[in-house]
N, C-alpha and C positions, 0 to 999 in steps of 0.2 A: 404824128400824135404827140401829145405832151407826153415827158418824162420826166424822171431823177435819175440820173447815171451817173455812175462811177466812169470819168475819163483819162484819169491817170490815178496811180497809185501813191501816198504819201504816208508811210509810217510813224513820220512826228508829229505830222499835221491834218489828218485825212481829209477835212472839211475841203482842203484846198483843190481834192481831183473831184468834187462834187459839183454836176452841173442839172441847171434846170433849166429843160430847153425840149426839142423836137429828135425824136427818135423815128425812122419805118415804123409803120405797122406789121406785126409779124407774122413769119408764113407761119401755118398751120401744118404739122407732121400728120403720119398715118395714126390714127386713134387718138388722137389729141385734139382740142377744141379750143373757143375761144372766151374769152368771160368780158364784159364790158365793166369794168371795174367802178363800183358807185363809196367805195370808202378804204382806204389799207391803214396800215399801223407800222410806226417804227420798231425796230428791236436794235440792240446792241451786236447785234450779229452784221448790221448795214456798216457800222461805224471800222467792224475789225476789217471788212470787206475792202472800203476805203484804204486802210493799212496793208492791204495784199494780204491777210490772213484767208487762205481756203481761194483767193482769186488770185491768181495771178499775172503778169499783166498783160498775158498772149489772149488773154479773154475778154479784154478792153475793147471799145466801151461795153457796159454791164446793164443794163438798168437794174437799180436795187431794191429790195423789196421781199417778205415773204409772205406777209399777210395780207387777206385782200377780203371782201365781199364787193358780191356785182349780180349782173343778172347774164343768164350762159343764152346761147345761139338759140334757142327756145323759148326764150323770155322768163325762163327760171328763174328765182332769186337764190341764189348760193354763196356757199361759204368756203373758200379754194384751199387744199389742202398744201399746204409747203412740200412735204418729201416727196421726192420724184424715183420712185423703187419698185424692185420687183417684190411683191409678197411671199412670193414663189422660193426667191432667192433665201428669202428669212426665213423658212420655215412657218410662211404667213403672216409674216409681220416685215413691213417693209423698212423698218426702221434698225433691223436688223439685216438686213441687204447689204453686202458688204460694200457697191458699187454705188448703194444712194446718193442723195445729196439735197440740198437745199434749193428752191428759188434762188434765183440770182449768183449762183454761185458756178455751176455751169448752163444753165438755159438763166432768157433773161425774167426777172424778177417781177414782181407785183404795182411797184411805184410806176405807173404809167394808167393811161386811156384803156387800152387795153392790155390783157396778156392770156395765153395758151398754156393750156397744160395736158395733160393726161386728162382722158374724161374720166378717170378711172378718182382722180383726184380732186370731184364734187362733189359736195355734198349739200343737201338741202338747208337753206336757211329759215330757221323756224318762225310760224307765221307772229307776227307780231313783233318780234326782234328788230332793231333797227340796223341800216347796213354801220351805221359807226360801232355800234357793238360788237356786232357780227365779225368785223375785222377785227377785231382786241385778238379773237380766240387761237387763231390756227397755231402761233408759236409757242409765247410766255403763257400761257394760260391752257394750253393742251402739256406742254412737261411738267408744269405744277400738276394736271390732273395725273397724268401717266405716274410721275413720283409717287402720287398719294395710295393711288390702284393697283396699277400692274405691278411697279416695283417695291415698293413701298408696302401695301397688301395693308393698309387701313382700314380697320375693322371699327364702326359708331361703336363712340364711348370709350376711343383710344383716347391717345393724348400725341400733340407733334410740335416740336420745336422749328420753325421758321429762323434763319439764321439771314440778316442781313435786310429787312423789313424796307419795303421802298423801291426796289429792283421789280422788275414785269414779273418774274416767275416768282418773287417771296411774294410780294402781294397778293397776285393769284393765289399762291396756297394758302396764307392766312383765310382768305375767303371760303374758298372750296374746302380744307379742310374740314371747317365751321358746318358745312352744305351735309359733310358726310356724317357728322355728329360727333368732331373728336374737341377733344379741350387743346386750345391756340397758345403757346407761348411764343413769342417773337421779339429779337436784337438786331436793333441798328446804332450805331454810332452816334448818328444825328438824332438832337432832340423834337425835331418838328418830325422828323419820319415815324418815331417813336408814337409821336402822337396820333400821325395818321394811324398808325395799327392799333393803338388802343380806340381809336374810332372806329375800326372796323371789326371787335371785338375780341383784339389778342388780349393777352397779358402779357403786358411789355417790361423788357429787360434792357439791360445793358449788357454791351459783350463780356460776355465772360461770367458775367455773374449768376449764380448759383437757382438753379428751377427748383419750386416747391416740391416737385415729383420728377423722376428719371423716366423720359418719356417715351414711348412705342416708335416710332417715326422722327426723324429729322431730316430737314427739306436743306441741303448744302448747295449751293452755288457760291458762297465766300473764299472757300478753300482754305489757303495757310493760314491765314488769322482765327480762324475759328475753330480749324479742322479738331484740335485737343477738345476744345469746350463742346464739340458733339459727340468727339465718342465718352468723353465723362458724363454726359447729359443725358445716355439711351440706357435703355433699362436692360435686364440680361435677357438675350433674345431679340432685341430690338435691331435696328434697322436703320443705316444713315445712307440716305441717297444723294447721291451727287448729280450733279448735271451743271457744273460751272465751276472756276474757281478766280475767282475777280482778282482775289488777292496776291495770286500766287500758286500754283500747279504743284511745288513738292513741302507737303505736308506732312510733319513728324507723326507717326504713331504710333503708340506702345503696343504690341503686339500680344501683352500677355493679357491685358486686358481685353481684347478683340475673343480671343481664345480660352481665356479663362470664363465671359460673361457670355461668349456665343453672341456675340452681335455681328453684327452681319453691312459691310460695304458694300452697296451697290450701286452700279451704273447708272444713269439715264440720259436719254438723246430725243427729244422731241416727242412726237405718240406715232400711232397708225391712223388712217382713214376711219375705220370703226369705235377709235376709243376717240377722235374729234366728234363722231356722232353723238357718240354716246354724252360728251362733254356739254353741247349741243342742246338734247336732250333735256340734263339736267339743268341747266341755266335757266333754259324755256319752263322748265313741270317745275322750281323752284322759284321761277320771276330772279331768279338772283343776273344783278348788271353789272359788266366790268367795271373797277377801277380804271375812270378814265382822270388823265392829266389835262389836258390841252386838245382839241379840236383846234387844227391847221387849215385855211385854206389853201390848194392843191399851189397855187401861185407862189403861195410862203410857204413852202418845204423847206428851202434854207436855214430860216428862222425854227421851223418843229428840229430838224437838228442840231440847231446850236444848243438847243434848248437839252436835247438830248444828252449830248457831247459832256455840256456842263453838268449834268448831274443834279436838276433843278427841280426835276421834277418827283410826283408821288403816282406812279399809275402809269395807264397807255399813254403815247401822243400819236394822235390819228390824223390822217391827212381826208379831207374832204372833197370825192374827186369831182362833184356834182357844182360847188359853189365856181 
């Protein structure tokens, strides 16, 4: 079957262990199934993979991948859940499973013909949705939600600060936020990204620079560059959630201010099966469509990465497994 695999590992160069070529088709375990895959989507998670970040290279070849829509051994249309976990183990949430992991990172990945998962790990793709949408969701666009909900606890008619506008998961949440009724501020660097978010209804900033209001929610995946400008940015009580840090992992912060204003640092790592429903759900009863970049043909995957790599783009880039 076609694929995209990771065949070697390169840390300075990742592009270079990427190949687009012929993989087996794969066996099928006990309670696991198969999905015929009709659309996936890139993430920055492919690229660290590439670099032996979470792969390493005993697990060579990979095929890479975590998002996908397809139709299952039923002729279902679904939308494939990334985390591969016990619920059990999390206390019903598999994303708290100590032992999880992702697509492609120990079983093989999404970017191919076919791939197998947990059946436990489908879920219905809503009728009307198309499968290139339907693929944007399972990563960048389920941690934007999870941020907004679970952790983050977004109440309509808050306010939330989007930090780094242009990346899968800020975009997503400028959107989604919007979806749940809070007011959008969002900072990027670049002046075209900028613009994207003001098209998509933030109120766009520059780093660093100063919010009209000190806001409920902030959505961090920037890390060191920004980390100060969110905790000065949340209000007392308020909430910065993490789930990346592009810029850099050890962030200075003042501590009396975390403590003196009760604001509150939290975690996040992808969603659960029910909160992708749920995600699911609202896209479908809202009509709201991913931010998409570029639609790939399955042939030029090469090219959807470079594209990736460089940093070119605003939104998903989706591979087409159907053309």
């Amino acid at each position: 079957m076609r694929a995209v695999y990771a065949e070697s590992i390169n840390p300075d160069n990742p592009l270079a262990g990427l190949v687009v070529g012929e993989r087996p088709e794969p066996q099928v375990a006990e309670g696991w199934t198969t999905v015929r895959v009709m659309a996936s989507a890139l993430n920055h998670h492919d690229l660290w993979s590439l670099r032996g970040v979470g792969l390493p290279a005993e697990r060579l070849p990979m095929i890479l991948g975590c998002d996908a829509a397809g139709i299952d051994e039923d002729g279902n249309e679904v939308v494939v859940h990334a985390v591969v976990g016990d619920a059990a183990a999390g206390d019903g949430d598999e994303t708290l499973d100590p032992k999880r992991s992702l697509l492609s990172e120990r079983h093989q990945g999404t970017l191919a013909d076919l791939v197998t998962v947990p059946r436990r790990n489908l879920v219905p793709k809503p009728e009307g949705m198309t499968f290139t949408d339907a693929a944007c969701l399972p990563t960048a666009w389920l941690t934007a939600y999870r941020m907004l909900t679970t952790r983050g606890r977004l109440q309509a008619g808050g306010s939330v600060l989007v930090q780094g506008a242009g990346g899968g998961v800020a975009t997503a949440a400028v959107v989604l936020a919007q979806a749940l009724g809070a007011r959008v501020y969002a900072t990027s660097r670049d002046a075209a990204k900028r613009e994207n978010a003001a098209g998509l209804g933030a109120t766009v900033l520059t780093p660093g620079e100063r919010l009209p209001e000190r806001v409920d929610v902030v959505i961090e995946t920037v890390g060191e560059a920004t980390f100060d400008h969110s905790v000065k940015s949340t209000r007392p009580g308020g909430r910065i959630v993490v789930s990346g840090s592009t810029s850099g992992h050890l962030a200075t912060v003042d501590l009396r201010r975390i403590f003196f204003l009760q604001q509150e640092i939290v975690g996040s790592t992808m969603g659960s099966r029910d909160e992708l429903a749920a995600l699911l759900e609202l896209m479908a009863a809202r009509k709201i469509a991913p931010v998409v970049d570029t639609v790939f043909d399955f042939a030029d995957a090469r090219g959807a990465f470079e594209r990736m790599a460089a940093g070119a783009g605003f939104g998903k880039i989706v591979l087409d497994h159907q053309a």
